[in-house]
N, C-alpha and C positions, 0 to 999 in steps of 0.2 A: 539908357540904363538908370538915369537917376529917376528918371519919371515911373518906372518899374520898380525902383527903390521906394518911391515916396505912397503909390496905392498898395504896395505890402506894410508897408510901415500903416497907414489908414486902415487897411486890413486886421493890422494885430491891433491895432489900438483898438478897435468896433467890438472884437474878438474878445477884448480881455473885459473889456465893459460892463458886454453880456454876462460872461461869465462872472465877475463882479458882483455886479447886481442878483443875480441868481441868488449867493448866499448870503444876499440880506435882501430881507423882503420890506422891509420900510423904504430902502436904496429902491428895490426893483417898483415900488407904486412911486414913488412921489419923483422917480425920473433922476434921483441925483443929482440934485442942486448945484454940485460941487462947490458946496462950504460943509467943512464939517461943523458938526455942532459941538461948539465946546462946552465942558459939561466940569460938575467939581473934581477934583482930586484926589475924593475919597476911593478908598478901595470897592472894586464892585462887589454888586449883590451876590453873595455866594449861590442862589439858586435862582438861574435865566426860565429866560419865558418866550414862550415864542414859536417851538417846533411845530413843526406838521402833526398832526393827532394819532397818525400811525406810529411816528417814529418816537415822538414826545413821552410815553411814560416809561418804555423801556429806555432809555436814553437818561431820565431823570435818575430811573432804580438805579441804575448802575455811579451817575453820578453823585448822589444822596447817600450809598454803599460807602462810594471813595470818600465822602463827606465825615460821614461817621469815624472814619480812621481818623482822617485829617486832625477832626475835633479831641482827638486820643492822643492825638501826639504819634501815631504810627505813619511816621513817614513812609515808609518802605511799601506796607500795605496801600496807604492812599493813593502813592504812584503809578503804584498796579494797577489800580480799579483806577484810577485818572487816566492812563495809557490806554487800558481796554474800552475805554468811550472815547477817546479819541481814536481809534482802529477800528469799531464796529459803528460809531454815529459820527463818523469826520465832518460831516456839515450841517452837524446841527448846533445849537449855541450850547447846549452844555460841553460841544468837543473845543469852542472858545475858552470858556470856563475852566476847564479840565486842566487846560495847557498852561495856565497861570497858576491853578491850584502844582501842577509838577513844580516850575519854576520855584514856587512860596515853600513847600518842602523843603525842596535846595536850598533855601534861606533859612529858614529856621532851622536844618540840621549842619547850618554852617559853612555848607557847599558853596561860596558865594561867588565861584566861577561858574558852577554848575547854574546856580541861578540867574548872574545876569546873560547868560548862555540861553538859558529859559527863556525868558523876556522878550529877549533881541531876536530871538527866532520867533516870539507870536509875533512882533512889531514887523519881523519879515513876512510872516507868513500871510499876517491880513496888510499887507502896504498899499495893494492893486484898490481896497475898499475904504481907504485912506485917500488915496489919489482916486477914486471917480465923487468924493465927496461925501460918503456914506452917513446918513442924519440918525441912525438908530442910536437913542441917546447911551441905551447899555455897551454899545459896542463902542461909542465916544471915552465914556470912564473906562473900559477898560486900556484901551489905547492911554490913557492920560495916565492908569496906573501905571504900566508897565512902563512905560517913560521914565517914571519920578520913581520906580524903584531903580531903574537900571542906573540915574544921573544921582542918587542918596549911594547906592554902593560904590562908584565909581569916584565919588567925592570922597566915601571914608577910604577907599585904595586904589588908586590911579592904574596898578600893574592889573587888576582884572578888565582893561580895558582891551586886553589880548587876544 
C-alpha cells in the first residue's frame, strides 16, 4: 500500500509541475530552477507583459478599462472590470494583475479584511509556481508585494489575521 501511496504521490507531484509551469512561460523554457528570483519590494507594474497574441490585447482592454477606474478612485467600477478579466482571461498575467488590483481596492476603500483576504488568496492561488521555483521576475514582485502588504496590515491590527 505505501509503495501505491508513494507513485501517486510522484504522480501528483509531476501532475502539478506541469501544470505549474504551463502558466508561466519563463518557468515552462528554463525548466524551473527551483530558486525563485528574488526581486524588490516595490509594488508591481500596473501593466504585465507577456500573453499569447490572441489572448493579449483583449485581456489588456479590459484590464486598462479596470485601470482607468482604478486611477478615479472608483473602486466598485475597477472591481468589476478586474473580476471580469479574471473570468474571461484566468491565465493570463493581466488575470495575476487584476486579482491584486481587487485586493488594493479593498485597501484603499478601507476594507482591510477584505484586502488581506485578497492577497492571501493570490499567495494561495499562485503557491504551486512558488514551490516548483518560478524565475519570472514580474511574477517574483508580485509575490513579494502581496506578502509586505498582507505582513504591514497585519502589523497595524493583529485581529485581521482571521
Amino acid at each position: 500500500m505505501s509503495h501505491a501511496r508513494t507513485l501517486f504521490a510522484l504522480a501528483l507531484s509531476t501532475l502539478q509541475m506541469a501544470l505549474c509551469a504551463s502558466f508561466c512561460a519563463s518557468c515552462a523554457s528554463s525548466g524551473a530552477s527551483g530558486t525563485l528570483v528574488t526581486a524588490p519590494v516595490s509594488a508591481p507594474a500596473p501593466v504585465p507583459s507577456g500573453d499569447a497574441p490572441a489572448k493579449a490585447p483583449n485581456a489588456r482592454r479590459g484590464y486598462d478599462a479596470a485601470m482607468v477606474a482604478f486611477n478615479a478612485r472608483d473602486w466598485l467600477a475597477s472591481q468589476d472590470g478586474m473580476r471580469d478579466v479574471l473570468r474571461t482571461y484566468p491565465y493570463s498575467r493581466y488575470a495575476r494583475s487584476a486579482a491584486l488590483r481587487i485586493a488594493d481596492a479593498d485597501f484603499e476603500e478601507g476594507k482591510l479584511g477584505d484586502a488581506v483576504r485578497g492577497y492571501r488568496k493570490f499567495l494561495r492561488d499562485h503557491s504551486c509556481l512558488v514551490a516548483n521555483g518560478c524565475t519570472d521576475e514580474e511574477f517574483a514582485q508580485q509575490i513579494a508585494y502581496a506578502n509586505r502588504r498582507v505582513s504591514e496590515l497585519l502589523a497595524k491590527d493583529p485581529g485581521l489575521a482571521e
